[in-house]
Every structure is written in C-alpha cells, then in structure tokens.
N, C-alpha and C positions, 0 to 999 in steps of 0.2 A: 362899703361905699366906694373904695378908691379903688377897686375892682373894675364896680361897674362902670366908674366915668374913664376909668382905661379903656375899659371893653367899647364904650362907646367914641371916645376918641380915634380910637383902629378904626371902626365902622364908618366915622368920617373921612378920618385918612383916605380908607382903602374905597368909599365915595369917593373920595375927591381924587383917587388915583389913577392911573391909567390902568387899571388889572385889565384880564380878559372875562370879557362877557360873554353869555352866551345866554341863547332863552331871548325873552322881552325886556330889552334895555328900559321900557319904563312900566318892569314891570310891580304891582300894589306886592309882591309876598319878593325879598329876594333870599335865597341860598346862598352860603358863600363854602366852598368847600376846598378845604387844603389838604391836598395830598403828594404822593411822591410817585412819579413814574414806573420807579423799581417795586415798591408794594404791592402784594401779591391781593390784598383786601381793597385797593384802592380798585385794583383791575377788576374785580368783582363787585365793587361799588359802581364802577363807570356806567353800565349798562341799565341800569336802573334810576340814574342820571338822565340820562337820555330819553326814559319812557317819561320820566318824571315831567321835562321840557315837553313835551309831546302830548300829555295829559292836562300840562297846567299851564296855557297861554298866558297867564299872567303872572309868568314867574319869572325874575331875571336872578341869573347863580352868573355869581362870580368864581370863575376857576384858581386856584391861588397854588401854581407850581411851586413845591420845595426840594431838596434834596440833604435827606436825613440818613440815609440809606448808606450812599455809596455815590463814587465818584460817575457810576451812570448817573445816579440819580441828577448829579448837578448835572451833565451833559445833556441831560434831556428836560429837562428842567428851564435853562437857560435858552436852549434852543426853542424850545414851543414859546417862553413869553416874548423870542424876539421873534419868531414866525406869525405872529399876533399884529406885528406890524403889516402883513401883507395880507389881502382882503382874502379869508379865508382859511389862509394856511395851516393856524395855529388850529382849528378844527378838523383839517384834513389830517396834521399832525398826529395829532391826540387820539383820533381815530386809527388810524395805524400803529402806534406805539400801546393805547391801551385796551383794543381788542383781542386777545391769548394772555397768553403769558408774559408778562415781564422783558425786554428787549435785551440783544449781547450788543454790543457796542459796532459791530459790521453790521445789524439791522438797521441801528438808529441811523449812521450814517449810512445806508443805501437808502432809508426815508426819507431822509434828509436830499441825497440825489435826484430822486425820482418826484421830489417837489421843487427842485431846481434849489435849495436853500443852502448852497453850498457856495456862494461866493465867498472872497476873499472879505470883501465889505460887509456880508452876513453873520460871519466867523467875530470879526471884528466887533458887531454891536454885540453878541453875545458875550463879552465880556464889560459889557456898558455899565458905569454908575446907576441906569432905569433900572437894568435888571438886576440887579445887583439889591436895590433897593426891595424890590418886589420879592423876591427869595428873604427878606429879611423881616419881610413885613409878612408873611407867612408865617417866617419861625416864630414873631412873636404871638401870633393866634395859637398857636400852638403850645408856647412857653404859659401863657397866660392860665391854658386853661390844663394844662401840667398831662397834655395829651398827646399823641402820635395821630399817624394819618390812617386811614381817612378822616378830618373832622370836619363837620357839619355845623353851620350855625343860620339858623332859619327863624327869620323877623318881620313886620312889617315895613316895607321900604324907609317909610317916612317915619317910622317909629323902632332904631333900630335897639330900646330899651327895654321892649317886649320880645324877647329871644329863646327859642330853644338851641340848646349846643349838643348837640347828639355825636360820641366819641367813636370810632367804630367803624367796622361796617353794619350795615342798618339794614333790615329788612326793608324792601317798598313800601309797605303798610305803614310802618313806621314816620318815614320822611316822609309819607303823602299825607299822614292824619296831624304831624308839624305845620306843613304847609298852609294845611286848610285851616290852622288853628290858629294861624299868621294870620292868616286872610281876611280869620275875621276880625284882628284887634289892627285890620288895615283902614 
C-alpha cells in the first residue's frame, strides 16, 4: 500500500511539474518514460516512441531525462530539460541526440550549437535548482520500481492508480496493447 500511494504521489508531483510533454497535452492515456541519453536501449526505444505519438492522438508521454550512465548522460540530460524552455527545442534536441547511436560529447555540443543553445545564460540554467529537481524526480521512478532505463509507466490520465510499468526496452506491440488497455480504464 505505501508503494502505491508513493507511486501515486510521483504521478501528481510529476502532474503538477513542469516535465517535458510531448504527444496531446490533454491527452485520456498518458506515458511517462525515463530514460538516459547515453543508453543504447533507450535509443532503440525512442523510435517507437514516436510511432506510438503518431498512432495514438490521445496520448500525452511525459519524457523524464536522467543521467545514470555517465557524465554525458547528465550533460545531455540537463541540457534537453533546459532546451524545453524554448518553443521546440527540447524536441529538435532529442531528435538529434537520439536518432544513431549514443552521442561523444563534441556531438552534443555541435547540437547544442546548431540549435543556437549555447549561451552563457543557457549554460547557466542548466545547472538550475528546476532541473536539478527534474533529474531527481526521475531517479526516484526509477529507484521506486528498483529499475534502469528505459522505464515505462502507462495509465489513465485521470486515474494514475490503474498503471502498467513496463521495464525495458519494449517491443511496439507491447506499449501499444498498455495504451490501449489505459484507454479503456480512461
């Protein structure tokens, strides 16, 4: 029981938090999935993320940047939830950093260039108490359900007590028969 009213606490928290959305912000089934930039299964999860959004107009997934990994991982990590402040970026991001392979650190920073997110003022929120928070409130999704990334947790919005938590990287099939299994205790 003191599981789930944690698990459902996070769920409000991370409600009530600034994460990054993506998909239908009001959307009846949402996904929240934490991962880490450096993982090589999160990068082979992302693309199926994407069909997912694309297939399922009424899903809103919260993306939930960690860094478990490695000292990229927080550098890219930190960066994409502060490029979330700027109308798009944090997507144009993500997409460059998680399409191939895993990024060296002269990638992330020429990404980071060629989206203009290289101010001195940019640099600076990237190490902010928000993001700071948001990286923390990831690890505990993760700490909670005693998993690594990719994780998956798919509910209905308004009911975030009816949950699957899927650990892994996931076949489509998979996440898509969650969704739909959301949808309908939406």
């Amino acid at each position: 029981m003191r599981i789930i009213l944690l698990f459902i606490s996070l769920c409000i928290s991370v409600n009530a938090f600034s994460a990054v959305i993506e998909g239908n912000p009001n959307g009846r089934v949402t996904m929240i999935e934490v991962f880490d930039y450096q993982c090589v299964y999160c990068h082979s999860a992302y693309p199926k993320i994407l069909k997912l959004m694309d297939k399922n107009p009424d899903l809103k997934v919260r993306l939930m940047p960690v860094a478990i990994l490695n000292q990229l991982s927080l550098y890219e990590a930190a960066a994409a939830i502060t490029a979330a402040n700027s109308p798009s970026k944090f997507q144009e991001f993500t997409n460059m950093a998680m399409i191939g392979n895993p990024l060296s650190e002269n990638e992330i920073t020429s990404d980071l260039n060629s989206l203009h997110l290289n101010s001195p003022d940019f640099k600076k929120q990237m190490h902010s108490k928000d993001v700071e928070d948001q990286l923390i409130q990831g690890l505990q999704f993760l700490r909670l359900e005693k998993a690594s990334t990719p994780l998956f947790i798919i509910y209905p919005s308004k009911n975030p007590k009816i949950s699957a938590v899927l650990k892994g990287d996931q076949k489509f099939s998979t996440l898509q028969k969650a969704i739909s299994e959301a949808g309908e205790g939406a």
